[in-house]
N, C-alpha and C positions, 0 to 999 in steps of 0.2 A: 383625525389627521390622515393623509393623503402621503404616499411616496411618490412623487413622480417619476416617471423614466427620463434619462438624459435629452434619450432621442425622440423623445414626444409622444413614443407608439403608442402607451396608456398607462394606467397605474400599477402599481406594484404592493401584491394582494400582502400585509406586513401581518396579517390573521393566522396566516398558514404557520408561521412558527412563533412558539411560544418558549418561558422560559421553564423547561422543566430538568426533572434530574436525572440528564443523563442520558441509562438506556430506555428509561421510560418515555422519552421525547417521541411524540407523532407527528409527522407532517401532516395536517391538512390538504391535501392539494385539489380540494372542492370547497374551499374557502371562500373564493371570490367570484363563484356560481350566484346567481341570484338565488332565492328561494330555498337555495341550501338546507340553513336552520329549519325549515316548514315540512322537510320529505321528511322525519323522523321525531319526535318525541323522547327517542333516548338520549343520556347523556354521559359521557364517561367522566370520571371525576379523581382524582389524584390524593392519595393522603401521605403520609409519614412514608420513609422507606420505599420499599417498591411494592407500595399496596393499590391498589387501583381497584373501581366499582364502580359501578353501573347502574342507573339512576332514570325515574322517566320523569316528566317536566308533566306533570297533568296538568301545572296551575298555570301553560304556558307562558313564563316567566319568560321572557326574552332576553334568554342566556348568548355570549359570547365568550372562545376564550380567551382564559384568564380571571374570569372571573372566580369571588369565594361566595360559595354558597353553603346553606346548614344544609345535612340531608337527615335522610331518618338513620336510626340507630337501635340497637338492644340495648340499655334501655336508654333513653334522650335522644339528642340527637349529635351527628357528628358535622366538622368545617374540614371542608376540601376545595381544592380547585378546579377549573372547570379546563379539562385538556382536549374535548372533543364534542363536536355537536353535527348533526346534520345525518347524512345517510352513510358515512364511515363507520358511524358507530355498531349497528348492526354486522357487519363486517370485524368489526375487533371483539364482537360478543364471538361469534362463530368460529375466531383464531383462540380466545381463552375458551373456547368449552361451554360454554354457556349456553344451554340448551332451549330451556326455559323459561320463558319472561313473564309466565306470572306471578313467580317468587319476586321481582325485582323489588325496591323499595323506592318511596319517592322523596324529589326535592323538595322542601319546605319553603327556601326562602335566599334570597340575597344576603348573606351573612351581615348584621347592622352592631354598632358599635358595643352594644351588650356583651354579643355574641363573641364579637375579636376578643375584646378585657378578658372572658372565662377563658378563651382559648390558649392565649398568653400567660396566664396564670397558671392553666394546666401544663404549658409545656414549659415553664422555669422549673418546678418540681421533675424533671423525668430524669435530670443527670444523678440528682442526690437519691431519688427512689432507686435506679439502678444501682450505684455503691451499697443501700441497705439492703438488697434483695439480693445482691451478691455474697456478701457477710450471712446473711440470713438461710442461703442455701449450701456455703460452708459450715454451718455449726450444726447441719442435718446430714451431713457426710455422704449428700450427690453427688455424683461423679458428672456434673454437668458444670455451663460456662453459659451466663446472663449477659448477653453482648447489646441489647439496646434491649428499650420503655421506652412505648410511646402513649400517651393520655388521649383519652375521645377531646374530643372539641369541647365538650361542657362539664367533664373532669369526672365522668360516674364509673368509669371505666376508662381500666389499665391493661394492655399488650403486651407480655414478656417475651421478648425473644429469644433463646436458649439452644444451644452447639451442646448436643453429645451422642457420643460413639452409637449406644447402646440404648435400648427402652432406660426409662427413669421414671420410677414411682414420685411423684410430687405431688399426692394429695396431701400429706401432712404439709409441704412446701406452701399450697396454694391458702389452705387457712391461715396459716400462721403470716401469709401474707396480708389476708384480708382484714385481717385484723389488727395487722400495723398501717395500712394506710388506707382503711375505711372506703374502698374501693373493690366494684368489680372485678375478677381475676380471669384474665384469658392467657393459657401461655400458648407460645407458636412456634414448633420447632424448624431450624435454619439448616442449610446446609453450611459447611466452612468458606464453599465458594464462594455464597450469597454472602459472607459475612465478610470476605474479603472485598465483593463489589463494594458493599456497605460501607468499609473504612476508606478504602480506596489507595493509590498508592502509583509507584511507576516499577514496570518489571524490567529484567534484566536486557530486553531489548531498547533501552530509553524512552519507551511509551509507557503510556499512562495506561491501566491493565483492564486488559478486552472485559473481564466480568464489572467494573467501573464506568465504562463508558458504553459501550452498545449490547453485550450479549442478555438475555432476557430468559435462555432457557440452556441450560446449563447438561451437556449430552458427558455419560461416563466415559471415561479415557482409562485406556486399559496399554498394560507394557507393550501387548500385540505392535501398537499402533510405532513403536520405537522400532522394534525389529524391523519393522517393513522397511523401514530408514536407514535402517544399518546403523543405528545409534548405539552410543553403549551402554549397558542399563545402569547407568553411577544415577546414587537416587537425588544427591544432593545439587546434581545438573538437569534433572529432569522433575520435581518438585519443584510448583512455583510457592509464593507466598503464600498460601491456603494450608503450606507441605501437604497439598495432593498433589496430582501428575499435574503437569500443566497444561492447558485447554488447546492450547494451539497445535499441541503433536496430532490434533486430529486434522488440519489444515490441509496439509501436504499430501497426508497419508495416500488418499485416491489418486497421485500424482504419481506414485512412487508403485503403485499397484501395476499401474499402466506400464509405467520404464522397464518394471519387472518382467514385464509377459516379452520383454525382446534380448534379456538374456540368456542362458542355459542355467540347466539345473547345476548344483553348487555339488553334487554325488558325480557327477558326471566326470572323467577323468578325459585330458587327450594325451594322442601315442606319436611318436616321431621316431625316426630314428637311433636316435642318440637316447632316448630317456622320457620318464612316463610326468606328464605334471597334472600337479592336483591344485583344488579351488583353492584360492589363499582370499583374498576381498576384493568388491566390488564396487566400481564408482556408479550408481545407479542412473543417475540421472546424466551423466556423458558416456553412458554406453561404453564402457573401459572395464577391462578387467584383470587379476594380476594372479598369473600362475607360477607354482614352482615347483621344484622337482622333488624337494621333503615335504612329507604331509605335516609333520609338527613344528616346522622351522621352518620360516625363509629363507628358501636357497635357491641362485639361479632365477630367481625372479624374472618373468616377462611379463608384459600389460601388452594387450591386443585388443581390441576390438569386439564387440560380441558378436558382430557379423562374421571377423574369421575365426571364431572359434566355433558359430556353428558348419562355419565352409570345412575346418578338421575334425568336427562329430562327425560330418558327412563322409568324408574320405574314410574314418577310421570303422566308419558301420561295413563300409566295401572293401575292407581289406588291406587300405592304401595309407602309409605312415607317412608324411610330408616330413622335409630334411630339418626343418624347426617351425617354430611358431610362428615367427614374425612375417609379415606380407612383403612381399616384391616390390619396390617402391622404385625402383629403378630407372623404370621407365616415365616414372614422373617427375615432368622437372621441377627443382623445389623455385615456389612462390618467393618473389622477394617483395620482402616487406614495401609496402608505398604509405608516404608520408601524406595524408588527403590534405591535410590543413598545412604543411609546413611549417608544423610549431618549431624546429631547429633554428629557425634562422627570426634573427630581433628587427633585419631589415626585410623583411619580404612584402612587405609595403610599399616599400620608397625603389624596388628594384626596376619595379615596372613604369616608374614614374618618371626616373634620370633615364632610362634608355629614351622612353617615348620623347623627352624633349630634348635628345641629344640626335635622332632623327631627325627631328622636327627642325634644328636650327640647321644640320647638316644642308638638308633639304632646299630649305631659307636662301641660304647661301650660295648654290648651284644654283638658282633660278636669278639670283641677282648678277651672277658671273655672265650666266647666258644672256641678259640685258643687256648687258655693258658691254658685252663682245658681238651681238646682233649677229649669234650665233647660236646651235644646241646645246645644252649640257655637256660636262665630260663623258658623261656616261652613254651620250647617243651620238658620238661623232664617228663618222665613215673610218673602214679600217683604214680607206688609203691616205685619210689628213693624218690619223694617228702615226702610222708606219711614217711619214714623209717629218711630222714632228717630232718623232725620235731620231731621224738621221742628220738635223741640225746639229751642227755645234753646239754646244752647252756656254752660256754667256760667262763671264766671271765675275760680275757682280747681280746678286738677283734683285729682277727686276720687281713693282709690283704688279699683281695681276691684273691690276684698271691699268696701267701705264702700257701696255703690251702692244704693238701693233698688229692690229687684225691682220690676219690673211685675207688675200683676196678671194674669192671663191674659183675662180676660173684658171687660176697660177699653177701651171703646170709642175707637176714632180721634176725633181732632180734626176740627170740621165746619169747613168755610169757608164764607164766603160768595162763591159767585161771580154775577158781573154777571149781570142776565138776557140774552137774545139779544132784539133786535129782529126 
């Protein structure tokens, strides 16, 4: 099956993404390269949880993915998906550590309907094995927690998953297992994060939570990384869901490292006139900071600038005490607010709309006066008609302005007599 593009450029490679879980998903993005599949013989392959392995295709099977294939196994064999093929895959050996390829193991086969039936048989059994493996490692008084079972694809072998603090002897655990369900026993210890990505969940910023959907390698988070923030150290706001620290206070951190290096040291006091003030808190990232004049109470509080506080370290190291802290602003005139969009007003639409066609007919109007009078406009008539138009008499009843007798053009002004001068 084919995507086309709308606009005809060419297809749209639907290879490169696949359905997987989560942060385990790869993009392809040499998918829809010819020959692809052909520069490499490895293959990566997906199982339960976030196990993933590495695989070579000797029997060059013409894998794509998506596809289920058996691979090989201790002992039998195991069913997985096919998440990567071509010359990536060498590439994602190199990002997991994977040094060595002639330990790898190979693929067997396109998984065929045999294969599916055992597989789905072993993994209807995995919720009920975990409840008795749980039961089973309480009544041996572990200090440990069975968070997932998962079964090989041909059911000879079982995966225990297991959260705890400290070392845990479980060899007595792992017979006493073997022998309730007649099965291989691998157990694998988790951390709390992995087992949070595992159940999954949404944290306290409304998102669905980073160890769930993309993160893959999971770096310690240490109080440090609070401070740096100016955070308070309350544990039950800075514990996520795992109740370890939560992964994101590492985000910011080299943000806040930076802001740092442009304020003064927090030991550092300034001197004025009037009175000495000391550190109180810091708005890191708006460069703001708030002094005052008791070291263990807020008092007389100022916020300045970390630029004029280094401008009064500077003065105070020469001897020079400025009359207070706050800067000279006097000389600048204050900005008045401007409204870009003129959300205030419900008509500012229709404003520019009614003027333009109240010109427009104004306009109209004048040119049709000027027709009918086989004259200028009002607005371009000589000062001396104007002047000579205002010394008429004024009619008593008004006329209309088509009815009006033109002026002649050549009709001379009205003379007056004025006084003579002595």
């Amino acid at each position: 099956m084919d995507f086309k593009l709308h606009n005809g450029s060419g297809n749209l490679c639907y290879k490169s993404c696949g359905r997987q879980d989560k942060q385990l998903n790869t993009y392809d993005w040499l998918a829809d390269i010819p020959g692809n599949n052909d520069e490499s013989d490895l293959v990566e392959v997906q199982f339960k949880n976030t196990r993933k392995g590495y695989y070579r295709n000797s029997n060059k099977i013409p894998l794509e993915k998506g596809d289920i294939v058996a691979v090989e196994a201790t002992p039998g064999h195991d069913i997985g998906v096919v998440t990567l093929t071509g010359r990536l895959v060498p590439l994602q050996m190199r990002k997991a550590n994977i040094k060595s390829e002639n330990d790898i193991k190979r693929i067997y086969r396109k998984a065929k309907t045999v294969d599916m039936e055992k597989y789905e048989e072993a993994k209807a059994r995995e919720h009920s094995t975990m409840i008795r493996a749980r039961q089973i490692a309480q009544s041996l008084n572990l200090d440990m927690k069975i968070g997932d079972v998962e079964y090989q694809g041909d059911g000879n072998k079982a995966i225990f998953y297991y959260i705890a603090e400290g070392r845990v002897d479980f060899r007595q655990l792992i017979k006493v297992l073997a022998e309730a369900f007649r099965v291989r026993i691998e157990m694998k210890q988790i951390g709390a994060r992995q087992e949070a990505g595992r159940i999954g969940g949404i944290g306290p910023c409304g998102r669905e939570l980073c160890c769930a959907t993309w993160m893959t390698s999971f770096v310690s988070v240490s109080t440090g990384a609070a401070r740096l923030q100016d955070i308070s150290l309350n544990p039950q706001k800075l514990a996520g869901q795992c109740a370890k620290l939560k992964c994101c206070l590492n985000y910011e951190a080299d943000c806040y490292v930076e802001a740092q290096k442009r304020l003064p040291s927090k030991e550092l006091t300034l001197e004025t006139k009037d009175a000495t003030y000391f550190f109180l808190k810091a708005d890191i990232l708006s460069n703001r900071i708030t002094y005052t004049t008791d070291k263990s109470n807020p008092v007389n509080t100022v916020v300045i600038s970390g630029k004029r506080a280094f401008e009064i370290i500077g003065l105070n190291k020469r001897g020079i005490k400025p009359d207070n802290l706050t800067e000279d602003l006097s000389h600048i005139a204050p900005k008045k607010p401007v409204d870009l969009v003129e959300q205030e007003s419900l008509t500012r639409f229709d404003r520019n709309k009614k003027s333009g066609s109240r010109n427009k007919k104004k306009k109209k109007k004048q040119q049709q006066n000027a027709a009918a009078n086989n004259q200028p406009a009002a607005n371009n008539e000589p000062a001396s008609q104007a002047s000579a138009k205002g010394q008429q008499p004024k009619a008593q009843g008004k006329q209309p302005r088509n009815n009006r007798k033109p002026k002649q053009p050549n009709e001379p002004a009205q003379q007056h007599d004025k006084p003579a001068r002595n």
